[in-house]
Steps between C-alpha positions, in 0.01 A plus 500: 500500500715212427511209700871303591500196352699167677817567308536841600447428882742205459728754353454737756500269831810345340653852452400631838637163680841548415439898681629496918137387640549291803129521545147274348263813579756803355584258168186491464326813552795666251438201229112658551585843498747461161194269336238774557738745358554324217123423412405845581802638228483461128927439516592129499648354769889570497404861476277477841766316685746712437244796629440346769832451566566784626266503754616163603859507522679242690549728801098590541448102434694435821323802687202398416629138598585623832198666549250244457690247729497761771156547425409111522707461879339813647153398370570050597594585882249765544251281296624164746469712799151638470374158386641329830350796656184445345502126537385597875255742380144401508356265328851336474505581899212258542647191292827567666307500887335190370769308384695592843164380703535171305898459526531564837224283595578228312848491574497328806309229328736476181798416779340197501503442177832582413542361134180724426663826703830456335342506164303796544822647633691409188259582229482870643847521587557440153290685317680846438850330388218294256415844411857635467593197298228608274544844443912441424369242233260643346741868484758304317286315257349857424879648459598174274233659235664854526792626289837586662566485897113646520273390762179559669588796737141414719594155542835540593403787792192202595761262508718675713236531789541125540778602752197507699406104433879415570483685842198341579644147411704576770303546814491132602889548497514857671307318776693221603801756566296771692304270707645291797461163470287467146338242394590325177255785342239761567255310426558227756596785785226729417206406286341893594776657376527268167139635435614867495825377271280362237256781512794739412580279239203447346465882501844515347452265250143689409668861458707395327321348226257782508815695385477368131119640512593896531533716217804705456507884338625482176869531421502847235290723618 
């Protein structure tokens, strides 16, 4: 059995890049799928790719495209939903119980400390747009290192999900036009209900990353 040698996959990732992928995982699964064809074949490599051609016409790129990126939304929001779930599930259950036994009882103290309070408050406020920031850098310094308009189909779903973070940037401002008579912010008019904020935040920003940790089926099955 021959083995591919770095030429040859140059060759054939070059060849394949210039083919309709719009997807990291399906470009690369077919670049796989044409190498192990070729090693496992005593042609040379023209006479795979055009064999394999014809199992991989433009039109079955793009379904297969389509597919996978259906795949990767149904399988992110389920995956996001059961880990939020979850995050209340025991043991998480008992950190989460623990760290609301020490926010709500400390947060009459931290009002009078109010340069320490408001520092808490910003560092978790912040952390799931840190997060988002993240995930949209790190997606396009992944896609600058693809050919074509390819990118990283996981990372753009993951990305997506940061709708989340922006709606939860919002609450301080969704609060001073639902309640009479705010104060400047929640965390001056309610320090209790600042506590639960930045717990769903922190459980946000958590799920989220776990996100990059699951394993997806593969694309050609």
């Amino acid at each position: 059995m021959k083995t591919i040698t770095k030429v040859e996959l140059d060759t054939l990732k070059e060849y394949l890049g210039k083919r309709p992928f719009r997807y990291e995982e399906v470009y690369n699964e077919v670049v796989d799928h044409y190498a192990s064809a070729y090693e496992g074949s005593d042609k040379d490599l023209y006479d795979v790719i055009r064999e394999q051609d014809k199992h991989f016409t433009d039109k079955k790129i793009r379904q297969i495209d389509q597919q996978y990126i259906t795949d990767v939304k149904k399988q992110l929001y389920k995956a996001h939903l059961g880990l939020i779930l979850g995050y209340f599930k025991w043991p998480q259950l008992l950190m989460t119980l623990a760290v609301v036994l020490v926010f709500f009882s400390a947060g009459p103290i931290l009002l009078d400390f109010h340069d320490i309070a408001f520092s808490l408050f910003l560092l978790f406020f912040f952390t799931p747009y840190v997060f988002m920031i993240y995930v949209m850098g790190a997606s396009r310094k992944m896609d600058s290192n693809l050919p074509g308009k390819i990118i990283n189909g996981r990372l753009s779903e993951a990305g997506r999900l940061g709708v989340f973070g922006i709606l939860y940037l919002q609450t301080d401002w969704l609060y001073s036009h639902v309640v009479p008579n705010p104060a400047e912010s929640i965390l001056e008019d309610n320090m209790y209900l600042t506590s639960f904020i930045l717990l769903i935040g922190f459980a946000l920003g958590w799920t989220t990353y776990q996100l990059f940790r699951l394993k997806f089926k593969p694309v050609i099955v």
